[in-house]
C-alpha positions as CSV (number, residue, x, y, z in Angstrom):
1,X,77.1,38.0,-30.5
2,X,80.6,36.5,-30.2
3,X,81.7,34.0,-32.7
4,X,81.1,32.4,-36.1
5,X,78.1,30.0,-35.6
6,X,78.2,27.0,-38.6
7,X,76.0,24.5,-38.5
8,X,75.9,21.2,-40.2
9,X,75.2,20.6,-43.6
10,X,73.2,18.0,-43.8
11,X,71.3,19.7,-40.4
12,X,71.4,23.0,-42.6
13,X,69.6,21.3,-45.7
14,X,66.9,20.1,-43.3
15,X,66.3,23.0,-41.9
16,X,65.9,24.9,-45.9
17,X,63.7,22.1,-46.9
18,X,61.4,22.3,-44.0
19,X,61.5,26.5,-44.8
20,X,60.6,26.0,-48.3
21,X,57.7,23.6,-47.3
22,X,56.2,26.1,-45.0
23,X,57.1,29.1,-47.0
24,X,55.9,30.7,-50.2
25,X,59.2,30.0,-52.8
26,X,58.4,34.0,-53.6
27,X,57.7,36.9,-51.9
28,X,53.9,36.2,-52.4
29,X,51.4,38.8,-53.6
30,X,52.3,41.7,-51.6
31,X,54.2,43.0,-48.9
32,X,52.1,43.8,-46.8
33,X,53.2,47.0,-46.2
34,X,51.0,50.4,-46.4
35,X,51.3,52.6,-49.3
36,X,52.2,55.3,-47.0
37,X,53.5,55.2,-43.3
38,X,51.3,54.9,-40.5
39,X,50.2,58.5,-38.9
40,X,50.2,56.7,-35.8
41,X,51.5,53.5,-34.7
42,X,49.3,51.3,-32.1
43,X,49.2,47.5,-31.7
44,X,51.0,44.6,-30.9
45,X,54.5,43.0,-32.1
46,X,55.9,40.1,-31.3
47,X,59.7,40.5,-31.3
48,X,62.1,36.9,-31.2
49,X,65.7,37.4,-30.6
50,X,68.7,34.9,-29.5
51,X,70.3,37.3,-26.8
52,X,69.7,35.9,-23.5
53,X,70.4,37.0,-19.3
54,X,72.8,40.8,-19.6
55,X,72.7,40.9,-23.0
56,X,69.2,40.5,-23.3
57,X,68.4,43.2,-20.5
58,X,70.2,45.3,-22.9
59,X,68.2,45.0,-25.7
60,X,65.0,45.4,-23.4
61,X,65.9,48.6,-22.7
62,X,66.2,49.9,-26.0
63,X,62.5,48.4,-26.9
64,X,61.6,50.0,-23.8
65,X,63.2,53.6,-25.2
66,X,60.8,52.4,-28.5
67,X,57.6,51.8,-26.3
68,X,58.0,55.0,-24.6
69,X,58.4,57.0,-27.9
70,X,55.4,54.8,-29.2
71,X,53.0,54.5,-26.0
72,X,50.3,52.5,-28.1
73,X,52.7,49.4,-29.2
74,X,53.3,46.9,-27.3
75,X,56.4,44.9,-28.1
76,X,56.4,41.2,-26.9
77,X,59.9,40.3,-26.8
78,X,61.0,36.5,-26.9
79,X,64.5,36.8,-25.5
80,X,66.8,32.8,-26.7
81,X,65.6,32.2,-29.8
82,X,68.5,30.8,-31.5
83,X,68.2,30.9,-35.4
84,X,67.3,27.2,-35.2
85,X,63.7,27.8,-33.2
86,X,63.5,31.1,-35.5
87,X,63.8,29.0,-38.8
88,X,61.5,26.2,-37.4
89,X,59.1,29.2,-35.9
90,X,58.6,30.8,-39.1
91,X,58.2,28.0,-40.9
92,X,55.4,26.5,-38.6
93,X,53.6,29.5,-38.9
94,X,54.4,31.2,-35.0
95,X,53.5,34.2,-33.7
96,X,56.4,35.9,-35.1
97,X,56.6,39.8,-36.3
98,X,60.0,40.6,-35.9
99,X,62.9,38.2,-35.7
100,X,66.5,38.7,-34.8
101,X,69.5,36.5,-36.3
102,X,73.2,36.1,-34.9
103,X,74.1,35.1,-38.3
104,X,74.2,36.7,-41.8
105,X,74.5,32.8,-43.3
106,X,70.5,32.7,-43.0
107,X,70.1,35.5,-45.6
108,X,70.4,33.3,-48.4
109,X,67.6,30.9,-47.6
110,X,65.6,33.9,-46.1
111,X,65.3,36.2,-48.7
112,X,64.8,33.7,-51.3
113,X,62.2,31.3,-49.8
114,X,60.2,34.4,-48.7
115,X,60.9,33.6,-44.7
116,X,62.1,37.4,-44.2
117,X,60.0,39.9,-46.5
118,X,61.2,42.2,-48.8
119,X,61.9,45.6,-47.4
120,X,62.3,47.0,-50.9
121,X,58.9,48.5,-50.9
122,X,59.3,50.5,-47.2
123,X,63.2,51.0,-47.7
124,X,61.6,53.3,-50.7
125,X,58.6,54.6,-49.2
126,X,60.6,55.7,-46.1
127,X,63.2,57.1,-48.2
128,X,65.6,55.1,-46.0
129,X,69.1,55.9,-46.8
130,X,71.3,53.0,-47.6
131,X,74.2,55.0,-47.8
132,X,74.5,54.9,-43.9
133,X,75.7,51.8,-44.2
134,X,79.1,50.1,-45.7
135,X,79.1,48.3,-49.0
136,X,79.9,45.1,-47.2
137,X,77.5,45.4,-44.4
138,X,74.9,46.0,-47.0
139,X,76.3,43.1,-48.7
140,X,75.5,40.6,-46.0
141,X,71.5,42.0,-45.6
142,X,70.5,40.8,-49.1
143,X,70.6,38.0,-51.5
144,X,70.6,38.3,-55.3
145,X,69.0,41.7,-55.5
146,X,65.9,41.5,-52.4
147,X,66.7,43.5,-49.1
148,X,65.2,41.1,-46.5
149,X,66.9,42.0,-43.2
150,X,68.6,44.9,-42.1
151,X,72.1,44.6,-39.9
152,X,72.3,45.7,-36.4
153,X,75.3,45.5,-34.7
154,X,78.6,43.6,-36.1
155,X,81.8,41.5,-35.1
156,X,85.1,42.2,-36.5
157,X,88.1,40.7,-36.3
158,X,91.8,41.5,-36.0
159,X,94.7,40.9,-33.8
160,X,94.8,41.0,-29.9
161,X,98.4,40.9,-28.5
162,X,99.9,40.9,-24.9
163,X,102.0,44.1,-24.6
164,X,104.1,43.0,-22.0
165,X,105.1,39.9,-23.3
166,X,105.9,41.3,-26.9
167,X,108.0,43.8,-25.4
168,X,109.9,41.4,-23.2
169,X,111.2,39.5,-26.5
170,X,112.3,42.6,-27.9
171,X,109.1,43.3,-29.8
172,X,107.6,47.0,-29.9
173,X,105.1,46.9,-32.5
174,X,102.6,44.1,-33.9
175,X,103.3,42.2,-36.7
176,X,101.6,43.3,-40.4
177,X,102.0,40.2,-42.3
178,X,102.0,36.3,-41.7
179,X,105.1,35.9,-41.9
180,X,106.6,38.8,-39.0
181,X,103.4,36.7,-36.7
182,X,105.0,33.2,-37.3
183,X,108.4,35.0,-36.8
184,X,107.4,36.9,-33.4
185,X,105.3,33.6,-32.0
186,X,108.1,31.5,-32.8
187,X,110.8,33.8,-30.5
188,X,107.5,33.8,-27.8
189,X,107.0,30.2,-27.4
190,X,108.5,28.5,-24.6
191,X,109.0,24.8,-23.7
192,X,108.5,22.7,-20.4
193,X,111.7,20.8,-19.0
194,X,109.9,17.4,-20.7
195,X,109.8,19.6,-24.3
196,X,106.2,19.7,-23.7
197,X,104.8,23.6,-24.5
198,X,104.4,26.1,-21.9
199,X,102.9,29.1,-23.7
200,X,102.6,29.9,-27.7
201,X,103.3,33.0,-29.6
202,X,100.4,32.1,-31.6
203,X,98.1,29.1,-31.8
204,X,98.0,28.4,-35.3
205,X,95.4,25.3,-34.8
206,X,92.7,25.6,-37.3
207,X,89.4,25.5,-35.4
208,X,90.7,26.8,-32.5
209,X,88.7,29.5,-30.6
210,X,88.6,32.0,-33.7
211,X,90.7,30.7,-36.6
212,X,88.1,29.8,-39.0
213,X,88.7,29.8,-42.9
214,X,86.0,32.7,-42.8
215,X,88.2,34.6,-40.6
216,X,90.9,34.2,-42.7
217,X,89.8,34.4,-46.2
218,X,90.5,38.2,-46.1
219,X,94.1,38.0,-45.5
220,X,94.6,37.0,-49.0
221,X,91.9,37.9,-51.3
222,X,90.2,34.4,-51.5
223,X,87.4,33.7,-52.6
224,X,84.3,32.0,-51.9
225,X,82.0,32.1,-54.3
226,X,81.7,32.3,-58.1
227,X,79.1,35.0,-59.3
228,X,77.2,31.8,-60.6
229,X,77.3,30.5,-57.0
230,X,79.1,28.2,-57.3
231,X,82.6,27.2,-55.1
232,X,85.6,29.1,-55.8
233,X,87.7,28.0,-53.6
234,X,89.4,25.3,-55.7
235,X,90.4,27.9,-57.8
236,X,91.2,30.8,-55.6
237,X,94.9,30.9,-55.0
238,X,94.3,32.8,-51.8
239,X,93.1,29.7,-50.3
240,X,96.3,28.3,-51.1
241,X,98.6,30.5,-49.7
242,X,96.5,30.4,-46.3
243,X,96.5,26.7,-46.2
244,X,100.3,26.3,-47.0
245,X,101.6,28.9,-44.0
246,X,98.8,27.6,-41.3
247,X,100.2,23.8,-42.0
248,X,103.9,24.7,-42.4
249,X,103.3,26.8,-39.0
250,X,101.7,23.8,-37.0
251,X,104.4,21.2,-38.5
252,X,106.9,23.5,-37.4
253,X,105.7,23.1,-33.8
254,X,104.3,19.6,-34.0
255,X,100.9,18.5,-34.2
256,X,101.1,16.6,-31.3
257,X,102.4,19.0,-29.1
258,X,100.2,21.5,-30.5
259,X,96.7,19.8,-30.1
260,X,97.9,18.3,-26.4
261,X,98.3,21.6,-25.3
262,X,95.5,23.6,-27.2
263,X,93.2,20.7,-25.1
264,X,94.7,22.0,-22.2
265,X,93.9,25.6,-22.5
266,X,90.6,27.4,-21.3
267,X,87.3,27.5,-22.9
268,X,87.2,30.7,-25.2
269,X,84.7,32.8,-23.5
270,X,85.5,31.9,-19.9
271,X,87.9,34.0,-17.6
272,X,90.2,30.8,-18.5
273,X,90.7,31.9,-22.4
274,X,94.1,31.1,-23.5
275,X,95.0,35.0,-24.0
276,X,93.5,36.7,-21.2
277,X,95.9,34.1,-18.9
278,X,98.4,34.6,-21.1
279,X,99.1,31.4,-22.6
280,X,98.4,32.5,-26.0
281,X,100.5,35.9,-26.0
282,X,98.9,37.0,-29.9
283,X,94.8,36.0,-30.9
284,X,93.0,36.0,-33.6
285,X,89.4,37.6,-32.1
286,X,86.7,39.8,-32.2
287,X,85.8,43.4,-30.4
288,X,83.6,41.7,-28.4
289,X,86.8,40.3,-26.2
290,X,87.4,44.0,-24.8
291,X,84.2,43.9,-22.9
292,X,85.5,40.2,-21.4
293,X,88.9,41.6,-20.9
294,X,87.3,44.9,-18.7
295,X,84.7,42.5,-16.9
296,X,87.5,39.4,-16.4
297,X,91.0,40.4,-16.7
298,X,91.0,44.0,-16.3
299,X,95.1,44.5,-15.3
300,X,95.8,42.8,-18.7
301,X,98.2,44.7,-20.7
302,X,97.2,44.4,-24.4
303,X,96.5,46.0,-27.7
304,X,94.8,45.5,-30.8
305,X,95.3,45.9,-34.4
306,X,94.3,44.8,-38.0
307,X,95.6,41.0,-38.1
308,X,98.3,40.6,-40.6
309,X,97.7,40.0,-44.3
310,X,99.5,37.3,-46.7
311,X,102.4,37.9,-47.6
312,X,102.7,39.7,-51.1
313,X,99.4,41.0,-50.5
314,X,100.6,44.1,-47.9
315,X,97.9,46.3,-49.7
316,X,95.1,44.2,-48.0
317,X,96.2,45.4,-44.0
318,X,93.9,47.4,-42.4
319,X,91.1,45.2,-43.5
320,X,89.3,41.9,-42.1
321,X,86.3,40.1,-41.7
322,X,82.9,41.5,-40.6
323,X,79.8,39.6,-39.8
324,X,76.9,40.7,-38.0
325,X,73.3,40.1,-36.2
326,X,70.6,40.5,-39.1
327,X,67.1,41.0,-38.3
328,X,63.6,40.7,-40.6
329,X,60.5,40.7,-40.8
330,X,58.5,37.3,-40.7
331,X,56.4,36.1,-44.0
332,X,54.1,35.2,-41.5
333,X,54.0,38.9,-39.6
334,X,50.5,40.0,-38.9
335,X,52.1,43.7,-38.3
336,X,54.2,44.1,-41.0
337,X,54.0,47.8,-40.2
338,X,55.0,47.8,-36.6
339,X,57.7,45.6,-37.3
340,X,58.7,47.5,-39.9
341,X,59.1,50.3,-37.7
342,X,60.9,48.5,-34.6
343,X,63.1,47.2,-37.3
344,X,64.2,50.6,-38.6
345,X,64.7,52.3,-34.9
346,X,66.8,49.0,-33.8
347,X,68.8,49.9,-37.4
348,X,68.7,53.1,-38.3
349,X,67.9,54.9,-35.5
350,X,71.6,56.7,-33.8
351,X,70.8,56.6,-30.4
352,X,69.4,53.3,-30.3
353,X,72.6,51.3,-32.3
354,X,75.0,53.8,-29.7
355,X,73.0,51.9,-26.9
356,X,72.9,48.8,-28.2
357,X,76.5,48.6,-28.8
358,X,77.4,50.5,-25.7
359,X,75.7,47.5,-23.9
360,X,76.8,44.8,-26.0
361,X,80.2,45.7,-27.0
362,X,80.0,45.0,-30.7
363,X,80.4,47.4,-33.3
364,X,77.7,49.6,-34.8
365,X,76.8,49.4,-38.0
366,X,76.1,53.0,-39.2
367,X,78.4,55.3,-39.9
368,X,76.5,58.0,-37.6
369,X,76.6,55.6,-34.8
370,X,80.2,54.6,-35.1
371,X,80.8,58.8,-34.8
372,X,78.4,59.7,-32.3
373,X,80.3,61.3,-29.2
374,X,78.4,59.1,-27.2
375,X,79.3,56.0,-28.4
376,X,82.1,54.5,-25.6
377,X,85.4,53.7,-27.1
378,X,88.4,52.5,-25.8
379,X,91.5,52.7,-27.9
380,X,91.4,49.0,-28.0
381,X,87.7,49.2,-29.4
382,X,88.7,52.2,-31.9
383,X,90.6,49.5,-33.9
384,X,87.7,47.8,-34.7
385,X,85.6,50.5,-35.4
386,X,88.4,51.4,-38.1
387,X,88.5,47.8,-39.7
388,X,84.4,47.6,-39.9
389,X,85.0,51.2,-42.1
390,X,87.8,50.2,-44.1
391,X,86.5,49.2,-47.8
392,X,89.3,46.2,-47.6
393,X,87.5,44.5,-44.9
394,X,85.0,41.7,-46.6
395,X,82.3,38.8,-45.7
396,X,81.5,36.2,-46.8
397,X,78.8,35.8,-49.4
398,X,75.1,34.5,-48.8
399,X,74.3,31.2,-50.2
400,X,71.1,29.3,-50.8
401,X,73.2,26.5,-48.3
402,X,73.8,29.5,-45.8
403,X,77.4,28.0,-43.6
404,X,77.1,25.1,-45.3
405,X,80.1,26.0,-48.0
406,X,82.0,27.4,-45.4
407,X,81.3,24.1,-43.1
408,X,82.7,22.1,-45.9
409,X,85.7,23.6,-46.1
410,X,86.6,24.1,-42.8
411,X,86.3,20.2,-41.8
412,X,88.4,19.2,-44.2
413,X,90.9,21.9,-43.4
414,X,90.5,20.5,-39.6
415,X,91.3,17.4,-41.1
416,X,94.3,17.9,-43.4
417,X,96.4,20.2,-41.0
418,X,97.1,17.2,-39.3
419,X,99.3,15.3,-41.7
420,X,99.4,17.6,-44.7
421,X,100.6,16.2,-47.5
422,X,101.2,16.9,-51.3
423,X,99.2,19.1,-53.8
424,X,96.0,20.4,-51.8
425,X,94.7,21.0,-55.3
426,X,92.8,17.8,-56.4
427,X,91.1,17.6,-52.5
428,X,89.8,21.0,-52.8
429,X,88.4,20.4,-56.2
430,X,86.2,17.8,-54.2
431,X,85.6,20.3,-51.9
432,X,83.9,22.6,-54.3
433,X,82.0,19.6,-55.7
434,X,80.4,18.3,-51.7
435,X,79.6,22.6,-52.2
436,X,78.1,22.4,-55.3
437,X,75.9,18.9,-54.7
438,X,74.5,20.6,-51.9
439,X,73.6,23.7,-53.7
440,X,71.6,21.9,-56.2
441,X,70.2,19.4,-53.1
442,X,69.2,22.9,-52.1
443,X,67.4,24.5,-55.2
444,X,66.3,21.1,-56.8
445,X,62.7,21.1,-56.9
């Protein structure tokens, strides 16, 4: 998995239209699925995902732990398919049972064009329970009431921080608020003889490696959506307070200093990243980076912890943002039922999510899984594992656009940490409205 994946807008609106167009704008007249299970599963399924070379090994292995508890299916797996070939593959009509998404953002579209089938009817019939997952997990796996995908696997994010250099400026303990990290990173930046930077506390640079609006939304209750569906993020004084201490933070350094030396640093999942060289002595990142810290950097001293919340809003640490890989079952699936029932081992089943994230590092996404005494955890990975349980850790919201909302506001918050200035108020009321044209471009008939 890794990181946040936004696409374009206009890219995104494309993409729906040509859905729609090769898609029923329901969930049709049935599901497909068998009053009762199957006594005895035998066939073929085709099985697209976007994992590629390790990763993908890793996830052949568990299909293989499938096959061999099913010796009459055949899985064909289809190992890089991003979500763009999966939309396009679905929509075209492909041989496509089973697909496999890196990001919830699809879920919107998905579930309500009738790409991904409703699981409501085998969810029941299986007497699956729900309750094995989180609220917000379970959240991000539906859209407006239909179940069309089921999570496996998620990213969450907090704080990484190099131990030795906190403790060399006096610090013992990471900071809990935005405020004590600006503080910290200040006293842990240092300067070339030309004034130039050397290393950063912390690189405040919106759209740099992790900090995405997404990622920090949590920090300070702010919200997305309205429960119309609408953009609330003209009116959510969370966004606010982010905005105002990420561009009083860069100002404080200098913009130009800051972006000539974030240019400089290492590409974010290289052995080069900023933190693992210690450049960037605090991150903002995801779980994923222990397993590139163990494979690349494996001396490094470091620890993790919840990233620090707004300030005024000390009730909201321990929480953070979670996303995760989504997977569903085509409209097009000529074996509903065999996809139904890789769908709900690669889900449901314990061993199979402690493999999967044993392999891929990310955290599983049931609560048996993330218990299981086989599951491999670090004390660096046990923080994450505690933020993807904590009810204060959110997502964000599916939307008919998918990332488009999100998109929107992150390029003009790009944009305006450059030379902020004045009331961000009237620019993000045109925010929501670029949001809300695109949701009606979306739904218009």
């Amino acid at each position: 998995m890794g990181r946040i994946r936004l696409i374009g807008l206009a890219a995104f609106v494309s993409t729906a239209a040509l859905i729609v167009s090769g898609c029923s704008s329901s969930t049709g007249t049935g599901s497909g699925f068998e009053a009762a299970a199957p006594a005895e599963l035998s066939g073929t399924v085709s099985f697209w995902h976007f994992f590629s070379d390790r990763e993908a090994d890793v996830i052949q292995s568990v299909v293989d732990d499938f096959m061999a508890a099913n010796p009459k299916v055949k899985v064909e797996v289809h190992s890089g398919q991003d979500d763009e070939k999966l939309r396009k593959s679905i929509a075209s009509g492909s041989d496509v049972d089973l697909g496999l998404s890196y990001s919830t953002d699809i879920v919107g579209n998905f579930c309500s064009t009738g790409a991904f089938r409703d699981l409501g009817p085998v969810l029941t019939r299986d007497k699956v329970d729900m309750g094995q997952f989180t609220d917000t997990v379970k959240s991000y796996t539906e859209y407006k009431g239909t179940r069309c995908s089921m999570p496996i696997l998620a990213d969450v994010y907090g704080l990484y921080y190099n131990k030795d250099l906190l403790a060399a400026a006096g610090f013992t303990t990471p900071p809990k608020t935005l405020s004590e990290l600006e503080t910290m990173a200040t006293a842990l930046t240092t300067f070339n003889a030309d004034g130039s930077l050397a290393t950063l506390g912390f690189n405040p640079t919106m759209g740099w490696y992790e900090n995405a609006p997404a990622h920090y939304g949590p920090l300070a209750n702010a919200a997305w959506l309205n429960s119309d569906g609408t953009s609330a993020i003209g009116s959510s004084s969370g966004w606010q307070q982010l905005i105002a201490w990420q561009t009083k933070f860069v100002t404080s350094i200098g913009w130009d200093k800051l972006n000539a030396f974030s240019a400089g640093l290492g590409q974010e999942f290289s052995a080069d990243n900023a933190f693992q060289t210690g450049k960037v002595a605090m991150n903002m990142d995801g779980e994923y980076r222990t397993a590139f810290i163990a494979d690349q950097t494996p001396t490094l001293h470091y620890g993790t912890a919840p990233f620090p919340v707004a300030d005024g809003q000390d009730a909201l640490y321990g929480g953070g943002y979670i996303t995760g890989n989504i997977a569903g079952i085509s409209k097009g699936s000529k074996n509903p039922e065999l996809a139904w029932a890789l769908l709900k081992y690669l889900s449901t089943d314990t061993q199979a999510v402690v493999k999967l994230s044993n392999g891929l590092k990310n955290v599983p996404t049931t609560h048996a899984a993330a218990t299981s005494s086989d599951l491999v955890v670090s004390p660096e990975f046990k923080t994450f594992l505690d933020l993807a349980e904590n009810p204060k850790t959110t997502t964000t919201p599916p939307s008919s656009v998918g990332a488009g909302y999100q998109q929107s506001f992150q390029d003009w918050w790009n944009t305006y940490q450059i030379a902020p200035t004045g009331d961000v108020g009237p620019a993000l009321t045109a925010v929501d409205k670029q949001i809300n044209d695109s949701l009606q471009l979306v739904s218009a008939p």
